[in-house]
C-alpha positions, 0 to 999 in steps of 0.5 A, spaced: 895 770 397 901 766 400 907 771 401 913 766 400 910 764 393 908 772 392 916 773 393 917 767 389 914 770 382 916 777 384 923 776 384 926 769 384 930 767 377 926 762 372 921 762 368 913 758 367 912 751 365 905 752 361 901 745 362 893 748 360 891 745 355 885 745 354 879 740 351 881 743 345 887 743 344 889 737 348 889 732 342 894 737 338 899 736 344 897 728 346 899 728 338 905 731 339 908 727 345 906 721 340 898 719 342 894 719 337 885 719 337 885 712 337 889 711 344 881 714 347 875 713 345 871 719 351 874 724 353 874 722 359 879 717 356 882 723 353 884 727 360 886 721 363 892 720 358 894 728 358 894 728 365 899 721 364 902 726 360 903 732 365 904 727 371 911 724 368 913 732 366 911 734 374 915 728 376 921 729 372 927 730 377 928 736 371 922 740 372 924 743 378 924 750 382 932 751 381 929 754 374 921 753 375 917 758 379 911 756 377 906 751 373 899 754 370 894 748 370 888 747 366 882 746 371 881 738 370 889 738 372 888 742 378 881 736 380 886 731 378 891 727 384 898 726 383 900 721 389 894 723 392 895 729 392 891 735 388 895 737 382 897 744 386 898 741 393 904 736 390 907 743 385 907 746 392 910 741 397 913 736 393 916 741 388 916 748 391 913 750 384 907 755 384 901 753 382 897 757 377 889 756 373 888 758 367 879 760 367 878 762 361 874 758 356 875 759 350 876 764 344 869 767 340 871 767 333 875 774 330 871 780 330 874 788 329 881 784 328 881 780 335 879 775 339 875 776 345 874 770 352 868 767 351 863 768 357 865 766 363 858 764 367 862 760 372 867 764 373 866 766 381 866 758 383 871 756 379 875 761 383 872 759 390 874 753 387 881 755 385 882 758 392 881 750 396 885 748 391 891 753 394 892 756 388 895 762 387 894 766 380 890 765 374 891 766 366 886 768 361 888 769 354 885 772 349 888 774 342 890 780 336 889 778 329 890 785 326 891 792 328 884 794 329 884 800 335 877 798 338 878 791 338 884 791 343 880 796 346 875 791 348 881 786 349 884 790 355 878 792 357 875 785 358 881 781 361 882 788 366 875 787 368 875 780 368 882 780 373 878 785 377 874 780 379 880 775 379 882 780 385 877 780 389 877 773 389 883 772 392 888 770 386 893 774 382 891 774 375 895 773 369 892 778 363 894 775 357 892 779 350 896 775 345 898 779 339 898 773 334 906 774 331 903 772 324 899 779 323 900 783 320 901 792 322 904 787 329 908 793 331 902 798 331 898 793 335 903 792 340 904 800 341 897 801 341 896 794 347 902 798 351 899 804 352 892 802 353 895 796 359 899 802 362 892 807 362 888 799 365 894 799 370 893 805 373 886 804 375 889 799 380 888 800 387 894 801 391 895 793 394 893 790 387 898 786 383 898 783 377 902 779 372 902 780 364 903 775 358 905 777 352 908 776 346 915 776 345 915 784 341 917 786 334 922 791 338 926 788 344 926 790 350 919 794 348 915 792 354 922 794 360 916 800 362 911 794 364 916 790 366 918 796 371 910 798 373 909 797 380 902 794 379 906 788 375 908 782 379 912 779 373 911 779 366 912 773 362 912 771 355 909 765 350 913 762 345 906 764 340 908 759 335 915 759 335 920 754 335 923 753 341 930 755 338 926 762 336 922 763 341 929 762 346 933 767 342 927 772 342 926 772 349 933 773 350 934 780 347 928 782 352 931 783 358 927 781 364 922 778 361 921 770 362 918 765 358 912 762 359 912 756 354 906 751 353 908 747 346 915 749 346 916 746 354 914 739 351 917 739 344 920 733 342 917 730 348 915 722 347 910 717 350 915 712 347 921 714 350 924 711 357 925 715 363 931 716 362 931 719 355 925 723 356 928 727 362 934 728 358 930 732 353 926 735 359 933 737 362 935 739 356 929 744 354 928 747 362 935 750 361 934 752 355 928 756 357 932 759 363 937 761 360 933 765 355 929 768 361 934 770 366 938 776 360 
């Protein structure tokens, strides 16, 4: 673990730029910036224009360590060059931003009232692999649909053996089980995610760190105990559906708990847009974003 970037996350001010969109969800956000179906034919074509995408959003004088800390990469961004260098190494060096690897691969379908991770076979080479690429975290989401105790059960029991693993490979785990902000009895399953991540934590070993990603909480300030955890590095939050001006009002009733914005980061971002025009709204979204995260 690098110890600047380690302090970095554990105690600078700013928030996560969430750039992993994976190949299921890359033509939602190629749509979104204004990249429809018929501008690739592969999916090789595909990724070469979300990584076009994410390239003028890193470059940008507006993505920038004064508000970002770090930038979680989908893995064909981390074996992709900007510059010539690899996707992490000009985060680092170039930006002063940490680099994280989203390894999970996908979500199995809804069952007992959540999503489990799908198996991740590969999973020990992809973190050797995250390792030569100098990244320093991971995250790995998966979700609650509905208030079904055994089901987050098994949800915190997977991502907290799967972050074992993440440990032992070298890297700080971001733990993400998601609680879907359209379910229904969403408070009863966030109580219940609260005390079973509490109980997880303290099976940690002494040097373990780890950080939490979760949804903004029905009651404000209802994660302080896990924020305040000394196993927990940092906890951030997605904007889970919300509009960025929602998302932004609600995490700023939570104190010490920063963003970690995938589709509410690029929202109102456009292929067409001049540079100019296209930093201005990025300039404008990144402080938006801090200063919701700083409360």
């Amino acid at each position: 673990m690098n110890p600047k970037q380690a302090a970095m996350m554990a105690e600078k001010k700013g928030f996560i730029a969430a750039l992993d969109q994976s190949g299921g969800s890359t033509p939602k956000a190629l749509a979104a910036y204004g990249v429809g179906k018929d501008a690739y034919s592969d999916e090789d074509s595909m990724f070469d224009l979300v990584h076009a995408m994410r390239t003028r959003v890193i470059k940008s004088p507006a993505f920038s360590s004064d508000k970002i800390l770090a930038a979680i990469l989908f893995e064909m961004t981390m074996d992709r060059k900007i510059d010539g260098q690899y996707t992490a190494d000009y985060l680092w060096e170039k930006k002063g931003i940490v680099p994280f690897l989203k390894v999970d691969q996908g979500l199995t379908e809804v069952e007992n009232g959540v999503q489990l991770m799908k198996p991740m076979p590969g999973l020990n080479d992809l973190l050797a692999r995250a390792v030569s690429r100098n990244i320093f975290g991971t995250k790995m989401r998966s979700v609650v649909k509905e208030y079904n105790p055994g089901g987050i059960e098994r949800i915190v029991a997977q991502q907290f053996d799967v972050g074992h693993i993440i440990l032992k490979a070298g890297l700080v785990p971001i733990i993400e089980p998601e609680v879907d902000i359209h379910s229904e009895n969403r408070e009863e399953s966030e109580k219940l995610l609260k005390k079973l991540i509490l109980s997880a934590l303290d099976t940690l070993a002494a040097e373990d760190k780890i950080m939490l990603k979760l949804s903004i909480p029905v009651v404000p300030d209802f994660y302080a105990d896990l924020i305040a955890h000394p196993k927990v590095m940092r906890a951030v939050a997605l904007s889970g559906g919300y509009s960025r001006e929602e998302a932004n009002e609600k995490l700023a009733q939570n104190h010490n708990l920063i963003a970690s914005f995938s589709r509410a980061l690029l929202e109102g971002l456009s292929a067409s847009q001049s540079d100019a025009a296209f930093d201005a709204m990025l300039s404008d979204t990144v402080d938006s974003i801090y200063r919701a995260s700083i409360t």
